[in-house]
Chimera marker file (.cmm) of the C-alpha trace (Angstrom):
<marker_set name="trace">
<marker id="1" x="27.187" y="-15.239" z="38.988" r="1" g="1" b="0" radius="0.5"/>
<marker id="2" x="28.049" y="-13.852" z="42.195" r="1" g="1" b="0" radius="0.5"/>
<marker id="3" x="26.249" y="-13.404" z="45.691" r="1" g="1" b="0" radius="0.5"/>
<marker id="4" x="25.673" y="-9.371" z="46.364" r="1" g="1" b="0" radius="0.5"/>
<marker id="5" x="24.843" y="-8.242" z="49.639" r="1" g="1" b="0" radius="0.5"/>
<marker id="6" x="21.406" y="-8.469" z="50.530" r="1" g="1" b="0" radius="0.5"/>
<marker id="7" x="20.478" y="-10.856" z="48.773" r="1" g="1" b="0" radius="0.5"/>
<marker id="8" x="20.669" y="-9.799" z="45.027" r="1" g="1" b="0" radius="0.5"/>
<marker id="9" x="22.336" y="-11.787" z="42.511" r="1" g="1" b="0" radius="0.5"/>
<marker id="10" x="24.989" y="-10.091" z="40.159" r="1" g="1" b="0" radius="0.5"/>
<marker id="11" x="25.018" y="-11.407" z="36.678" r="1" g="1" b="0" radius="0.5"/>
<marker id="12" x="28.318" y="-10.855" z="34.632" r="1" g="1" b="0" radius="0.5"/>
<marker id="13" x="27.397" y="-9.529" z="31.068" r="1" g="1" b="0" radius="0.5"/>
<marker id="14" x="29.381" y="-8.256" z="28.203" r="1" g="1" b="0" radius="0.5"/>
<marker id="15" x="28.321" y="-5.882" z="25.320" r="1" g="1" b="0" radius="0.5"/>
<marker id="16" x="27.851" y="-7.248" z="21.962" r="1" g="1" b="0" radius="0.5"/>
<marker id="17" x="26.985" y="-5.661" z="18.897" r="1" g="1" b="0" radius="0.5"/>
<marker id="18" x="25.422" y="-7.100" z="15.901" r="1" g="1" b="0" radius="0.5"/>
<marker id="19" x="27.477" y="-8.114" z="12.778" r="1" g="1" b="0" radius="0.5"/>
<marker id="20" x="24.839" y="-6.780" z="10.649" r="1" g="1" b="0" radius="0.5"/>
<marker id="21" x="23.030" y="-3.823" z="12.255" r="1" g="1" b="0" radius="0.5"/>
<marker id="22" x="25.395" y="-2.624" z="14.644" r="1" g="1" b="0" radius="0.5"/>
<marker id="23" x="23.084" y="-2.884" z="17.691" r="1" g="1" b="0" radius="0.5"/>
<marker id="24" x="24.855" y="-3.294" z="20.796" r="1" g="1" b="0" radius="0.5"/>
<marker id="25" x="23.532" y="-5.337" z="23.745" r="1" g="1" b="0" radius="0.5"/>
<marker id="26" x="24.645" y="-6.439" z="27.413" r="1" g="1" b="0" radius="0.5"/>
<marker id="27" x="24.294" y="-10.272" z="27.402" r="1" g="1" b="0" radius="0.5"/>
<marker id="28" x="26.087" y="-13.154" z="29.758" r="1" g="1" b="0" radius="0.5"/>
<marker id="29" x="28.835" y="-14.368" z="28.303" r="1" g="1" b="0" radius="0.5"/>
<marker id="30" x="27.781" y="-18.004" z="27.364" r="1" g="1" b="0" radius="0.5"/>
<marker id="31" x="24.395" y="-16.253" z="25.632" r="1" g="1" b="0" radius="0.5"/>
<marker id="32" x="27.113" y="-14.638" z="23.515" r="1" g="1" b="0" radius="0.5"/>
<marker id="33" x="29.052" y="-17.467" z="23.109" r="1" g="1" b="0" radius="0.5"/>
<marker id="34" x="25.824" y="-19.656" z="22.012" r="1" g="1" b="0" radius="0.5"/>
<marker id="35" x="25.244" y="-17.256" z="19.483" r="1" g="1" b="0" radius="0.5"/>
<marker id="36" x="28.555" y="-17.029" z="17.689" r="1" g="1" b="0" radius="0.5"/>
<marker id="37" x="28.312" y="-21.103" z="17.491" r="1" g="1" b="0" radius="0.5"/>
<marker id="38" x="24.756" y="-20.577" z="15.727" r="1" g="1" b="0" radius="0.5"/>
<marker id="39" x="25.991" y="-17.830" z="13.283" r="1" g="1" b="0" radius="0.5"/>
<marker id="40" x="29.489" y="-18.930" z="12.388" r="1" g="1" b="0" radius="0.5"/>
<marker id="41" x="31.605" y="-16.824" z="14.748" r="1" g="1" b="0" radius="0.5"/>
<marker id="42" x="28.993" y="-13.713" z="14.338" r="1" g="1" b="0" radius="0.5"/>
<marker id="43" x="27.026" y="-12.305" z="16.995" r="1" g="1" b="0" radius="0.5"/>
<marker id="44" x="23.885" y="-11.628" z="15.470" r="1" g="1" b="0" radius="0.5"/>
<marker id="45" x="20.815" y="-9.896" z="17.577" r="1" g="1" b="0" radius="0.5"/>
<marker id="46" x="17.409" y="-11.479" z="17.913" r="1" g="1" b="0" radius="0.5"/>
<marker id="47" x="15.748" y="-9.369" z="15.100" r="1" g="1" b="0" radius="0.5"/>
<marker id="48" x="18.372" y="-9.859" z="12.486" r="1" g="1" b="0" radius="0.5"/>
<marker id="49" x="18.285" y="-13.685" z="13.398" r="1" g="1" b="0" radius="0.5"/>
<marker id="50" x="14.732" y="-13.636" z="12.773" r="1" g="1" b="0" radius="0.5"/>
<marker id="51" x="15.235" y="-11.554" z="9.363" r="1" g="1" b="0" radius="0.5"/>
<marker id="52" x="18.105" y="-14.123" z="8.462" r="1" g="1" b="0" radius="0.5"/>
<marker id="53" x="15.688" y="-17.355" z="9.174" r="1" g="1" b="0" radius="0.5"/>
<marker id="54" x="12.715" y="-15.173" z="6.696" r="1" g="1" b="0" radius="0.5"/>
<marker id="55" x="15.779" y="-14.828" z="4.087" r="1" g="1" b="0" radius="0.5"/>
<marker id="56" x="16.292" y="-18.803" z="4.095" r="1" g="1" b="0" radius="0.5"/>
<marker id="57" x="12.245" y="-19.127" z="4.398" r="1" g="1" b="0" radius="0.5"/>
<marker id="58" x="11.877" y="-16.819" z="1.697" r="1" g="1" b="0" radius="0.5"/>
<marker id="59" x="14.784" y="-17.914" z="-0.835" r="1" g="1" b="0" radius="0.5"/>
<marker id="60" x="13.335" y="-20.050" z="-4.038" r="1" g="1" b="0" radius="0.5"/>
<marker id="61" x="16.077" y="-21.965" z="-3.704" r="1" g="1" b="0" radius="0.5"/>
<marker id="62" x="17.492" y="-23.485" z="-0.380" r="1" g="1" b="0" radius="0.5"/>
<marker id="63" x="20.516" y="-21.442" z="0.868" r="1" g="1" b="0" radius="0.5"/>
<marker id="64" x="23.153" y="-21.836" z="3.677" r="1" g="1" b="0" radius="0.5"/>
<marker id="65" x="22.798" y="-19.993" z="6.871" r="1" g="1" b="0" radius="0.5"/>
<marker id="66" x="26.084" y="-18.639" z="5.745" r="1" g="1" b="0" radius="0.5"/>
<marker id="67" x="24.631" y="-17.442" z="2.447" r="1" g="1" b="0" radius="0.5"/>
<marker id="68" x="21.283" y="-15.972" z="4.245" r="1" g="1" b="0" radius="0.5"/>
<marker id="69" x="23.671" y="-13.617" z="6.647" r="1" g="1" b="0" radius="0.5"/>
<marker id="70" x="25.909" y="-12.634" z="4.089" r="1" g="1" b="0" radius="0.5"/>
<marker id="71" x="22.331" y="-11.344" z="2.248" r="1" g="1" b="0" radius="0.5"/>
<marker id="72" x="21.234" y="-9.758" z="5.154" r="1" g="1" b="0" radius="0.5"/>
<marker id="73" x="24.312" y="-7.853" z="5.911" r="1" g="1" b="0" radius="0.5"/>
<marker id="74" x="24.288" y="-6.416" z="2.428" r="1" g="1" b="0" radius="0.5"/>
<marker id="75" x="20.607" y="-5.661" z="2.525" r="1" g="1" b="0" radius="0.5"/>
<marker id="76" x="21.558" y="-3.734" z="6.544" r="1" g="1" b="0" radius="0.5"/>
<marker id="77" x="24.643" y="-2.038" z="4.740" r="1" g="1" b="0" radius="0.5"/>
<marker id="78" x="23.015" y="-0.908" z="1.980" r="1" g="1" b="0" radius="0.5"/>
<marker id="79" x="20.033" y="0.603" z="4.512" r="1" g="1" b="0" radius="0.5"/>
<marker id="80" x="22.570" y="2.257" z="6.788" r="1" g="1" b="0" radius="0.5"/>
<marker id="81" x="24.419" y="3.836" z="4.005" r="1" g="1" b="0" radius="0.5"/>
<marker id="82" x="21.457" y="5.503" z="2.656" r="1" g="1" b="0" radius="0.5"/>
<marker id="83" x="20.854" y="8.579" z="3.501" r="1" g="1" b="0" radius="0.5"/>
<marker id="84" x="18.024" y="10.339" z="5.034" r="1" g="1" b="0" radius="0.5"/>
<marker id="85" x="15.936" y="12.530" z="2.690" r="1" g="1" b="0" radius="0.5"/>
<marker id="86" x="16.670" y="16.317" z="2.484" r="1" g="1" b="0" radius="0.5"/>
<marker id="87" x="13.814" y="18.657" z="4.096" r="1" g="1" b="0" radius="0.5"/>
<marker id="88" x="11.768" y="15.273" z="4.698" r="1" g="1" b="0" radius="0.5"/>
<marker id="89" x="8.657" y="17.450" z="6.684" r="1" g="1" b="0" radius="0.5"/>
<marker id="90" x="8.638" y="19.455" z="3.338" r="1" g="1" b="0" radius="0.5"/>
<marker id="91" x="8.021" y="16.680" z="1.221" r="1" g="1" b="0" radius="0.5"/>
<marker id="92" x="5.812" y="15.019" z="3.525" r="1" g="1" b="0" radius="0.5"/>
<marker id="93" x="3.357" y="18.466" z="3.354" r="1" g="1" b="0" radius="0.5"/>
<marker id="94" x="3.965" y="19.106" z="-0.467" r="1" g="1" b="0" radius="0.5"/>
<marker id="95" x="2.540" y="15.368" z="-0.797" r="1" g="1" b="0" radius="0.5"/>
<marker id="96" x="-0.295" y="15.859" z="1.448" r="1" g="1" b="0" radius="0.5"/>
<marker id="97" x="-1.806" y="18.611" z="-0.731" r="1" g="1" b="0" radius="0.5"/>
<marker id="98" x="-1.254" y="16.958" z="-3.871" r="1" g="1" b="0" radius="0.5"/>
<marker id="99" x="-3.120" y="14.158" z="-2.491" r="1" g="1" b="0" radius="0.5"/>
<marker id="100" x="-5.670" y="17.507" z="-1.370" r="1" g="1" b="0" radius="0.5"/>
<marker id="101" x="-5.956" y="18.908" z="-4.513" r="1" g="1" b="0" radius="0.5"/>
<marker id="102" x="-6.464" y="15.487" z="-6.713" r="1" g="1" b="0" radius="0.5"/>
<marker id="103" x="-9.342" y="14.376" z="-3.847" r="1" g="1" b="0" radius="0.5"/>
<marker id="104" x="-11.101" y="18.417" z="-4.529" r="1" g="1" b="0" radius="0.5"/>
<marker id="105" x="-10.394" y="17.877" z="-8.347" r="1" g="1" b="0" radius="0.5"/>
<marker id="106" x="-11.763" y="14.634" z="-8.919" r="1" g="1" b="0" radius="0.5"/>
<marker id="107" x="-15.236" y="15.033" z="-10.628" r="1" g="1" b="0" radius="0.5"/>
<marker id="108" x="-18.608" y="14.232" z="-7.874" r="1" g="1" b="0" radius="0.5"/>
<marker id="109" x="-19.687" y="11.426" z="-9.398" r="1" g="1" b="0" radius="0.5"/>
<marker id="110" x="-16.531" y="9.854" z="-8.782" r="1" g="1" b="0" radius="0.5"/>
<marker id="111" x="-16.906" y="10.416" z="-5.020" r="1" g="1" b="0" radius="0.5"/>
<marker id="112" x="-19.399" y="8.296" z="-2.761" r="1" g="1" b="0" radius="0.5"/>
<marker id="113" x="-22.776" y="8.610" z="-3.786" r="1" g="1" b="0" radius="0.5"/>
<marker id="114" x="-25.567" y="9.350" z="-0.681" r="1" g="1" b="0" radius="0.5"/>
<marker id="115" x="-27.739" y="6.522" z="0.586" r="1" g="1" b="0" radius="0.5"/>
<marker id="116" x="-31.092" y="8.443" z="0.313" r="1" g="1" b="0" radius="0.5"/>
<marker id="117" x="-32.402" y="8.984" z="-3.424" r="1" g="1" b="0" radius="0.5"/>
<marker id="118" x="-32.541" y="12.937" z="-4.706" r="1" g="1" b="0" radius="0.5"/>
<marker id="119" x="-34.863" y="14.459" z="-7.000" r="1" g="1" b="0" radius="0.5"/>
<marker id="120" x="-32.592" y="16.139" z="-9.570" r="1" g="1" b="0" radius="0.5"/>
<marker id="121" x="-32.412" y="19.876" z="-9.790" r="1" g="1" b="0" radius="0.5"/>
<marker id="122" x="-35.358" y="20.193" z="-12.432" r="1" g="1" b="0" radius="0.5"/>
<marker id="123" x="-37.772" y="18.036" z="-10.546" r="1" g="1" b="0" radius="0.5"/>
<marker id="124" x="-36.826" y="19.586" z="-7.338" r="1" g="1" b="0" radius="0.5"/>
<marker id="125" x="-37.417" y="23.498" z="-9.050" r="1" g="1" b="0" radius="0.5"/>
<marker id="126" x="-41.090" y="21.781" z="-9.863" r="1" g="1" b="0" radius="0.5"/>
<marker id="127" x="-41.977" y="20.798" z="-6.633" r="1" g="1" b="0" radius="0.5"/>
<marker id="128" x="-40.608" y="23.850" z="-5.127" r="1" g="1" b="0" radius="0.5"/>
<marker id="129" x="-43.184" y="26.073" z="-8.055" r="1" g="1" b="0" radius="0.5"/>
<marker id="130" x="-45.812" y="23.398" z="-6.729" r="1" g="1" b="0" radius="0.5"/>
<marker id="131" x="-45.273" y="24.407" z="-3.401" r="1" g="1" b="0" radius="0.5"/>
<marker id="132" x="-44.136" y="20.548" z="-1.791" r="1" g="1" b="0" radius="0.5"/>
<marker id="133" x="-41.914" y="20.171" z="0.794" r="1" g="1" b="0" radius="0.5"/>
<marker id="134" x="-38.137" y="19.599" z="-1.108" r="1" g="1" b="0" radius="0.5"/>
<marker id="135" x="-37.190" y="15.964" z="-0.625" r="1" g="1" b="0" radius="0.5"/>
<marker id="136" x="-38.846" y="15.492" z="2.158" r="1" g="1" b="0" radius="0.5"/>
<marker id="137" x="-41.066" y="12.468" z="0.708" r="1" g="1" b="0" radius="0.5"/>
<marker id="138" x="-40.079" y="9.868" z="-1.938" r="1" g="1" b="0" radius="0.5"/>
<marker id="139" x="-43.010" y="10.285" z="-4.532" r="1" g="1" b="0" radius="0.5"/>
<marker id="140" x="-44.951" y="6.709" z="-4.882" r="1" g="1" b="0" radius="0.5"/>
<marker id="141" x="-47.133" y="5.605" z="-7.740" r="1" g="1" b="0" radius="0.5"/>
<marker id="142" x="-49.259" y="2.639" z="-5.755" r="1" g="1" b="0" radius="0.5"/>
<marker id="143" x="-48.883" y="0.983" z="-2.915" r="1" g="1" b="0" radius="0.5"/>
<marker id="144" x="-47.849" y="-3.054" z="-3.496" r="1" g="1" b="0" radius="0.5"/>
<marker id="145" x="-50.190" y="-4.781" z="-1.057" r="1" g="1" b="0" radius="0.5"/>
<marker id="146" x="-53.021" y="-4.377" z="-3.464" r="1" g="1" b="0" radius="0.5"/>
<marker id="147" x="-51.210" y="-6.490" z="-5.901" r="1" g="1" b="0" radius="0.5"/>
<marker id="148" x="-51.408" y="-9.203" z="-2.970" r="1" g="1" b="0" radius="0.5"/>
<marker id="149" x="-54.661" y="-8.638" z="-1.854" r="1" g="1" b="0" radius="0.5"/>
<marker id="150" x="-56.037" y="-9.682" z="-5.062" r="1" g="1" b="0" radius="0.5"/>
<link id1="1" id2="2" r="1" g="1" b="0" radius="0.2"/>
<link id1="2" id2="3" r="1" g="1" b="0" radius="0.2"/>
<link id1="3" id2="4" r="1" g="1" b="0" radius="0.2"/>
<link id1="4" id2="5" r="1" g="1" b="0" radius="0.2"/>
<link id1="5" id2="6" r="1" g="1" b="0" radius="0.2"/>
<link id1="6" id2="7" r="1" g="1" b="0" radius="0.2"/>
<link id1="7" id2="8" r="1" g="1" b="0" radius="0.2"/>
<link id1="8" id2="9" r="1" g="1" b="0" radius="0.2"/>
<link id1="9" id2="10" r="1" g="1" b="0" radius="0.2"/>
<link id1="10" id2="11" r="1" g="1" b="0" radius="0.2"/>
<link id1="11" id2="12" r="1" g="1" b="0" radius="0.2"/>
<link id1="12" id2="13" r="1" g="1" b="0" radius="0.2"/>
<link id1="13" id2="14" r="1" g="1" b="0" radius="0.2"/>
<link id1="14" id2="15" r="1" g="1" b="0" radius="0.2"/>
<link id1="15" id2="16" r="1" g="1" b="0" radius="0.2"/>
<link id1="16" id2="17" r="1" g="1" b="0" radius="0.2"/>
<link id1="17" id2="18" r="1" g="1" b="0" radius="0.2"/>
<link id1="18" id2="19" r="1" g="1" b="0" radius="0.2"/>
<link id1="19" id2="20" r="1" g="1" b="0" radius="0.2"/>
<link id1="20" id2="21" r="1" g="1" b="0" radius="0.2"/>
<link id1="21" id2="22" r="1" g="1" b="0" radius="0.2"/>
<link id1="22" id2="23" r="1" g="1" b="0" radius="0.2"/>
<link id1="23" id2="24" r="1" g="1" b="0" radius="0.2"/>
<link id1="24" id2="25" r="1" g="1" b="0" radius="0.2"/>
<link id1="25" id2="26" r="1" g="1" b="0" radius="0.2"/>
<link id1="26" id2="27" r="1" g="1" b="0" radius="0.2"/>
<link id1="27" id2="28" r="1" g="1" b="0" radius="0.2"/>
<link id1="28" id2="29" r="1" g="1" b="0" radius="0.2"/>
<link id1="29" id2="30" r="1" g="1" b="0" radius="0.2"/>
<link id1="30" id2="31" r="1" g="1" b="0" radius="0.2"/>
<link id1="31" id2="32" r="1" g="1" b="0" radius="0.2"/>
<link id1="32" id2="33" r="1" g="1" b="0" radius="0.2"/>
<link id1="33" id2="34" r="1" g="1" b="0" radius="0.2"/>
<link id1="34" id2="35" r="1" g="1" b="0" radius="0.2"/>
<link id1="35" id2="36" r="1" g="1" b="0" radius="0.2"/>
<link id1="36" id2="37" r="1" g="1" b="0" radius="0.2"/>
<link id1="37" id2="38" r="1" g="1" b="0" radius="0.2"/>
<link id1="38" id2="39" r="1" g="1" b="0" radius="0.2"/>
<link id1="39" id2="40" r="1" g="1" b="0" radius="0.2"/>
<link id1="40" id2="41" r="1" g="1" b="0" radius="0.2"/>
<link id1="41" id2="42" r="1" g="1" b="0" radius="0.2"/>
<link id1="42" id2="43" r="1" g="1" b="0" radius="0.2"/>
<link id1="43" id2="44" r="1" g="1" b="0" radius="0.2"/>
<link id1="44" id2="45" r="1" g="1" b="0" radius="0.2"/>
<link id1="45" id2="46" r="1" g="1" b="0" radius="0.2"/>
<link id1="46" id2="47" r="1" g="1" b="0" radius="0.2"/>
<link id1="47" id2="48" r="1" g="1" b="0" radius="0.2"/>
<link id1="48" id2="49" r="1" g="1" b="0" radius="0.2"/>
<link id1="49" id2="50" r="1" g="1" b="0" radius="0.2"/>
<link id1="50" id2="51" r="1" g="1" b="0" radius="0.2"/>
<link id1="51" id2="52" r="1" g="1" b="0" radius="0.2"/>
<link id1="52" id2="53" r="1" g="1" b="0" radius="0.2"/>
<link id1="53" id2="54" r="1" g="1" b="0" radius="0.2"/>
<link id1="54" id2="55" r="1" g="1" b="0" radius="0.2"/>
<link id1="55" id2="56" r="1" g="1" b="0" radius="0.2"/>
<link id1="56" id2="57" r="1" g="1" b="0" radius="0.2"/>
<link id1="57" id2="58" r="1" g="1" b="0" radius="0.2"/>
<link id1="58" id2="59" r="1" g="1" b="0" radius="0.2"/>
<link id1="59" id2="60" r="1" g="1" b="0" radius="0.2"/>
<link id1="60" id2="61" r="1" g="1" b="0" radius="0.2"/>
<link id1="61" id2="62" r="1" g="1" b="0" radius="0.2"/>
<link id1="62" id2="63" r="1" g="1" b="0" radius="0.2"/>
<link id1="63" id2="64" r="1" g="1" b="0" radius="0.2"/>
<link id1="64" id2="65" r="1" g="1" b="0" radius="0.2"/>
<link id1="65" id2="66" r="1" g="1" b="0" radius="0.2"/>
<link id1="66" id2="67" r="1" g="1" b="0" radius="0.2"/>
<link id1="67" id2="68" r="1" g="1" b="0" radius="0.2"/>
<link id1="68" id2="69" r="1" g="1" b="0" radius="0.2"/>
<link id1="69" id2="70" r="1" g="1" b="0" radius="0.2"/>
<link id1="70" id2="71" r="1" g="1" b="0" radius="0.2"/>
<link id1="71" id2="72" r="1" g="1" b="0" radius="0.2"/>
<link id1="72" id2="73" r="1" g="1" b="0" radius="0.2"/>
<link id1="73" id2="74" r="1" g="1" b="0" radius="0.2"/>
<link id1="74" id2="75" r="1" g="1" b="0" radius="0.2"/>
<link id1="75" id2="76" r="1" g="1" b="0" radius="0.2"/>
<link id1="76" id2="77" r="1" g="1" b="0" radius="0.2"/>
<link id1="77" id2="78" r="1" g="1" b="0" radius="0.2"/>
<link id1="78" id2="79" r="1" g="1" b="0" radius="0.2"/>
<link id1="79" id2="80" r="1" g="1" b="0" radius="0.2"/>
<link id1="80" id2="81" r="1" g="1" b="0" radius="0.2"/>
<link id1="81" id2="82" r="1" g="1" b="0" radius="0.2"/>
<link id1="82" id2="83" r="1" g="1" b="0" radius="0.2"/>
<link id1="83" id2="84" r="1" g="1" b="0" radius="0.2"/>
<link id1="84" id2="85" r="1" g="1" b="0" radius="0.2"/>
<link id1="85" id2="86" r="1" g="1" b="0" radius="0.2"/>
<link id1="86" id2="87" r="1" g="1" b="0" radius="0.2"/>
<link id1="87" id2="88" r="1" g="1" b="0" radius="0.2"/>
<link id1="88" id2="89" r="1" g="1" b="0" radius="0.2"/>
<link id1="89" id2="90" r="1" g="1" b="0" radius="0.2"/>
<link id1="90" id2="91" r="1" g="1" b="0" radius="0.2"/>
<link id1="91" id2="92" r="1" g="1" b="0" radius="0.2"/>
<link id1="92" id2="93" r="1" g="1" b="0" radius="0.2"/>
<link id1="93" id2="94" r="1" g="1" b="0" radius="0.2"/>
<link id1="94" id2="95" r="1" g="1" b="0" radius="0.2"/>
<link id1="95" id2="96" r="1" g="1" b="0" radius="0.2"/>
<link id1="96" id2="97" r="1" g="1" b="0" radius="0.2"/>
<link id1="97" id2="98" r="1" g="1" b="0" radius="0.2"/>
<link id1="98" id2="99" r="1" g="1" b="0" radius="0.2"/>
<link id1="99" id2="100" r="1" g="1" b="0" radius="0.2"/>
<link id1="100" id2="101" r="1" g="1" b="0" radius="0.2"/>
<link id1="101" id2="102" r="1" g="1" b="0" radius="0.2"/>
<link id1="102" id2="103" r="1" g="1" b="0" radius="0.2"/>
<link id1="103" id2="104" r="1" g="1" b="0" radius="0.2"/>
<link id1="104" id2="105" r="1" g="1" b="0" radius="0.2"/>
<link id1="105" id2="106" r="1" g="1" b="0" radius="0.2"/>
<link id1="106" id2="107" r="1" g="1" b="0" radius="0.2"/>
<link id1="107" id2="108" r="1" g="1" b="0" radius="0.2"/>
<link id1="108" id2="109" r="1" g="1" b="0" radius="0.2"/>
<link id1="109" id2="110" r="1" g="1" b="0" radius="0.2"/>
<link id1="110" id2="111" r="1" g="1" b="0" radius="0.2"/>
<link id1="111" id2="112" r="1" g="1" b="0" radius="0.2"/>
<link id1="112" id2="113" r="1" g="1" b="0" radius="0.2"/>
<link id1="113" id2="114" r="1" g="1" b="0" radius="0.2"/>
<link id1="114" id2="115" r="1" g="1" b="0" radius="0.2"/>
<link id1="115" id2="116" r="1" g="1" b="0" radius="0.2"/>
<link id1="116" id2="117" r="1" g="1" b="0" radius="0.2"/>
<link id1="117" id2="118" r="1" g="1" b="0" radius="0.2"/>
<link id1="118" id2="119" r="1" g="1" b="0" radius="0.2"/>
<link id1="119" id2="120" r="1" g="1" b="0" radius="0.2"/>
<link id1="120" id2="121" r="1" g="1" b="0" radius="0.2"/>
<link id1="121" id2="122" r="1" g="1" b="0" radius="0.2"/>
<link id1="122" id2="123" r="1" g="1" b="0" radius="0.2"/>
<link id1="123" id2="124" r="1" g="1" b="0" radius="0.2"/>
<link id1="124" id2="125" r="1" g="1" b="0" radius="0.2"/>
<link id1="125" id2="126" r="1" g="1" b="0" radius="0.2"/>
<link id1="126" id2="127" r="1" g="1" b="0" radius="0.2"/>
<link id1="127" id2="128" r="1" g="1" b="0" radius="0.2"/>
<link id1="128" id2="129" r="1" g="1" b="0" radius="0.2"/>
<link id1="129" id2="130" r="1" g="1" b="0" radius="0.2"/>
<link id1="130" id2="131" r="1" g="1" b="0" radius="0.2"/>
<link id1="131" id2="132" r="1" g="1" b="0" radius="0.2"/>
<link id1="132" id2="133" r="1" g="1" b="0" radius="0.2"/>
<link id1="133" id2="134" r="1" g="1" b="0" radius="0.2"/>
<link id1="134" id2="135" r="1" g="1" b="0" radius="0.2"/>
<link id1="135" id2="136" r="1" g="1" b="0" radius="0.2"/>
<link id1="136" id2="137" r="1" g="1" b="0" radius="0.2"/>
<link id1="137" id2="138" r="1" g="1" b="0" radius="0.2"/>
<link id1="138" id2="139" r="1" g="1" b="0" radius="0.2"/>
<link id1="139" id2="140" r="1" g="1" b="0" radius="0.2"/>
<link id1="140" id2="141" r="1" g="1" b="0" radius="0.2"/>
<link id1="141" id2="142" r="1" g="1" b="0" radius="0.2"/>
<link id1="142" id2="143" r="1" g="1" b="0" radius="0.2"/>
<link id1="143" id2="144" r="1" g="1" b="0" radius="0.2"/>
<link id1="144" id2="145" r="1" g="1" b="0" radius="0.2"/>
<link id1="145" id2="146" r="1" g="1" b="0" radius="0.2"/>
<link id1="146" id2="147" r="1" g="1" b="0" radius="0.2"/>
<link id1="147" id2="148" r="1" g="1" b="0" radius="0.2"/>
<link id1="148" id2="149" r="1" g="1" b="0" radius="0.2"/>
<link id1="149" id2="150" r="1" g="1" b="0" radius="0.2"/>
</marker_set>
């Protein structure tokens, strides 16, 4: 570190860039140095550190450090290599209405049912002749109370 006029400290920093994801970051020199020690001469960035320690967690069998990189650097090669799907906004509508047109084909009943009961159509076409009011009351054969009252 060095004094900067007016006050400010200047930090000296280096780039580094990940072994396994090719990020590059400005960090001090003995942060950089730290981190090689941990990752056997690598300089590994915070979230592939934390993907390597959920390899080892993960593993059904207990693995190196070593062994957990060399994992994760195939898994991050393997990702960068692939490549990004052709006319991806085309497949991302052509899915949407499929998942459309299955919802508006499914058969009603297989939808949500309402909370309120219905009459079905040929009791509400006999009300309607009768001249009542179409669902508007909930047709009830006695009350309950008298059943207590007695």
């Amino acid at each position: 570190m060095s004094a900067k006029s007016g006050g400010q400290i200047e930090v000296e920093s280096e780039s580094a860039r990940c072994a396994c994801c090719d990020l590059t970051e400005e960090c001090t020199p003995e942060y950089i140095s730290k981190v090689r020690e941990t990752h056997q001469g690598r300089w590994i960035c915070g979230l592939c550190d934390e993907a390597i320690k959920d390899e080892i967690y993960r593993s059904r069998r207990a693995i190196s450090t070593e062994e957990a990189i060399d994992r994760h650097m195939s898994f991050s090669r393997s990702f960068r290599s692939a490549s990004p799907p052709s006319n991806a906004s085309e497949r991302l509508i052509a899915a949407v209405s499929r998942l459309l047109r299955r919802s508006l084909d499914s058969p009603r009943e297989a939808r949500s049912t309402p909370t309120t009961p219905r009459m079905d159509v040929a009791a509400e076409s006999s009300a309607a002749a009768a001249g009542s009011h179409r669902g508007s009351e909930l047709p009830r054969s006695e009350s309950c109370f008298s059943a207590f009252a007695r």
